[in-house]
ZADO-1210 file (C-alpha; in nm, 4 decimals, padded with zeros to 6 digits):
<atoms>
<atom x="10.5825" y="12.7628" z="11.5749" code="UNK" pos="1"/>
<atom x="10.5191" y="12.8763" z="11.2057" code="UNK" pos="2"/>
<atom x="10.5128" y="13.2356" z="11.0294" code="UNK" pos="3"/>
<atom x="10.2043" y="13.1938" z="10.7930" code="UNK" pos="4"/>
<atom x="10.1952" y="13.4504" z="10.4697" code="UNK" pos="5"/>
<atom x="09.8451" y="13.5340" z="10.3697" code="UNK" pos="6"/>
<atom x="09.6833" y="13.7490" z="10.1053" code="UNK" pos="7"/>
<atom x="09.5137" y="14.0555" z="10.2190" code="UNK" pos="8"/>
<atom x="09.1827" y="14.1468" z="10.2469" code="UNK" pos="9"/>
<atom x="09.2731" y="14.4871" z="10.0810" code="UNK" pos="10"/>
<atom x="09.5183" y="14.2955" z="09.8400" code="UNK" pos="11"/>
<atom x="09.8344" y="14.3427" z="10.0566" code="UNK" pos="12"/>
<atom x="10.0008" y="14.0536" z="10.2182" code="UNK" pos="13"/>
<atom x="10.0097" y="13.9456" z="10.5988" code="UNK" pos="14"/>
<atom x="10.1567" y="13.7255" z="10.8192" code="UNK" pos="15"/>
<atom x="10.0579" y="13.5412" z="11.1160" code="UNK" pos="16"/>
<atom x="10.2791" y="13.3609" z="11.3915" code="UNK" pos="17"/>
<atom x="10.0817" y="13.0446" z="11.5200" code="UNK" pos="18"/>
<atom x="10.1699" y="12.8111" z="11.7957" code="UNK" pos="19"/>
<atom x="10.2404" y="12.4485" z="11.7727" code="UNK" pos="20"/>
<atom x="09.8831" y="12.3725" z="11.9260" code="UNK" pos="21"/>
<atom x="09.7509" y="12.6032" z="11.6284" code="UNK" pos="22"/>
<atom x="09.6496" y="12.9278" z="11.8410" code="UNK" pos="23"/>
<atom x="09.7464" y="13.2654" z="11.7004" code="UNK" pos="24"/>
<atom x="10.0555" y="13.4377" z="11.8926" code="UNK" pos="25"/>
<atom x="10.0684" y="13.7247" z="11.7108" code="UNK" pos="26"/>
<atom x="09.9832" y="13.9071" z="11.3818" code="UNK" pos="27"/>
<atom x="10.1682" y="14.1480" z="11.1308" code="UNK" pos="28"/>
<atom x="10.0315" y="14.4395" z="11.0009" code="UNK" pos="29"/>
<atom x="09.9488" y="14.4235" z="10.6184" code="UNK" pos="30"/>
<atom x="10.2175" y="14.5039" z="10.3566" code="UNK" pos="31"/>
<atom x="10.2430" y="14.6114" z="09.9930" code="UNK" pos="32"/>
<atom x="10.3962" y="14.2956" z="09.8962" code="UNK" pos="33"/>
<atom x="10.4936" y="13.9667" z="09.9684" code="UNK" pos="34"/>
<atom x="10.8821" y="14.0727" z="09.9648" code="UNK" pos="35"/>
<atom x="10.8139" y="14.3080" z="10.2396" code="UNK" pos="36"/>
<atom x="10.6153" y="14.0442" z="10.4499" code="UNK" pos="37"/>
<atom x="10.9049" y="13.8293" z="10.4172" code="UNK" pos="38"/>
<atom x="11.1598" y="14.0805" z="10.5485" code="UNK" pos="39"/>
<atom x="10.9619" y="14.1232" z="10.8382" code="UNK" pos="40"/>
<atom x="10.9550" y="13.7485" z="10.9119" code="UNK" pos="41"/>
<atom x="11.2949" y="13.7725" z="10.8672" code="UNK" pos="42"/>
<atom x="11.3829" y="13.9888" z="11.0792" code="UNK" pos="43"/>
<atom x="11.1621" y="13.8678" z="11.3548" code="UNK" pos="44"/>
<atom x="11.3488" y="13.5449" z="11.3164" code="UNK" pos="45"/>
<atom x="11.6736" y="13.6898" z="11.3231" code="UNK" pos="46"/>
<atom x="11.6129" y="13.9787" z="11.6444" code="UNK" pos="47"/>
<atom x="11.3204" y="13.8509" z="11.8591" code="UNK" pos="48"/>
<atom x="11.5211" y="13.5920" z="12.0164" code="UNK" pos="49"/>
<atom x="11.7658" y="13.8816" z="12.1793" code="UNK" pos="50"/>
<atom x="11.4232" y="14.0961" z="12.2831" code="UNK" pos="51"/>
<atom x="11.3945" y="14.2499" z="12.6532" code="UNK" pos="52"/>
<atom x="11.0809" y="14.1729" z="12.8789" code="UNK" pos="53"/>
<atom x="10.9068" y="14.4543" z="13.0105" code="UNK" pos="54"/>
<atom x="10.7708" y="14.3703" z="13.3238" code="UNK" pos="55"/>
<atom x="10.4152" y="14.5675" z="13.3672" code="UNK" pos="56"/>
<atom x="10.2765" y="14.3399" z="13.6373" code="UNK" pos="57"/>
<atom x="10.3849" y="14.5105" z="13.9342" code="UNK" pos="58"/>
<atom x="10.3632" y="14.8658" z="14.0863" code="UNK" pos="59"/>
<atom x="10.6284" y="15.0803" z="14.0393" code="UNK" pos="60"/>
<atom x="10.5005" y="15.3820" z="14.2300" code="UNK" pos="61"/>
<atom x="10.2882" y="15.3644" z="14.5753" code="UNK" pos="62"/>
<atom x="09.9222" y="15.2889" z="14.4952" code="UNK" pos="63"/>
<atom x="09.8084" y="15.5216" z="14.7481" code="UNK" pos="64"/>
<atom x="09.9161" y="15.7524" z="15.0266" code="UNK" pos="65"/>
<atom x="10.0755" y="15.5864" z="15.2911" code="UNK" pos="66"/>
<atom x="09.9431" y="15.5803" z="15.6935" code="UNK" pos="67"/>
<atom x="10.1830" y="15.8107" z="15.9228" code="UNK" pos="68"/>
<atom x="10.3841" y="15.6262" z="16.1818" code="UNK" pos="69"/>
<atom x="10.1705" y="15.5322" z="16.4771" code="UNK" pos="70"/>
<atom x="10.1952" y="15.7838" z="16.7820" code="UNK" pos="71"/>
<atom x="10.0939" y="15.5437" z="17.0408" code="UNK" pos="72"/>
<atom x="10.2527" y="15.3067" z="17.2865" code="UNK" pos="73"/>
<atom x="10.0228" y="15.0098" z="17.4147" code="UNK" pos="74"/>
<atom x="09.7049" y="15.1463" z="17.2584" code="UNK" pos="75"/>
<atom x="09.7864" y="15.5187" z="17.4513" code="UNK" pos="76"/>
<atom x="09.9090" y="15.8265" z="17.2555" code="UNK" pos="77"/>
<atom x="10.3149" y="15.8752" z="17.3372" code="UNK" pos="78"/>
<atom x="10.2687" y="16.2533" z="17.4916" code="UNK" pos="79"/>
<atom x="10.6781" y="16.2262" z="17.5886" code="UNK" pos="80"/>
<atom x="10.7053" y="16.1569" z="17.1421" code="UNK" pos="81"/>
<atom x="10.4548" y="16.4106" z="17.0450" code="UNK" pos="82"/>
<atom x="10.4184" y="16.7053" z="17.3450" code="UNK" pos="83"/>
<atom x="10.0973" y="16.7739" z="17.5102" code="UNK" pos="84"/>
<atom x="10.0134" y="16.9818" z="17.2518" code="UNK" pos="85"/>
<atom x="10.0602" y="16.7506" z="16.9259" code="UNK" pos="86"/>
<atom x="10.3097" y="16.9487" z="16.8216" code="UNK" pos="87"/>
<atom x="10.6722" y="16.7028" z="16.8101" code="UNK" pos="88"/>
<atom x="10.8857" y="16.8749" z="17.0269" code="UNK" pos="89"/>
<atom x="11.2299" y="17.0469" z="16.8626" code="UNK" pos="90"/>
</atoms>
């Protein structure tokens, strides 16, 4: 991988991390000057490697409402669970 510095289009300066096949990893915002851009880079170089991955591919909360807990033995509702009524008994 290479940090490329680059001219703005505005007159600031830029840089750009590319991979070894030549695609673009990531991009810097511009700066006032090429001192600045360097910093950055520098400090990339020096701090990314001790960075912490944020894992946003899985759920952290329950995508939806969950079913309640089956009332029913073999297919039949369990009146001696529930009560004739419904109502659980206390």
């Amino acid at each position: 991988m290479k940090f490329v510095i680059a001219a703005g289009d505005t007159g600031g300066y830029r840089f750009t991390l590319v991979g070894d096949d030549g695609q673009v990893v990531a991009t810097g915002r511009q700066y006032a000057d090429k001192a600045t851009a360097l910093a950055v880079v520098a400090d990339l170089m020096r701090e990314v490697g001790g960075a912490a991955i944020e894992d946003r591919t899985e759920a952290t909360e329950p995508t939806g409402p969950t079913a309640p807990p089956s009332r029913t033995v073999d297919g039949e509702p369990d009146l001696a669970r529930i009560g004739r009524s419904g109502i659980p008994p206390v």
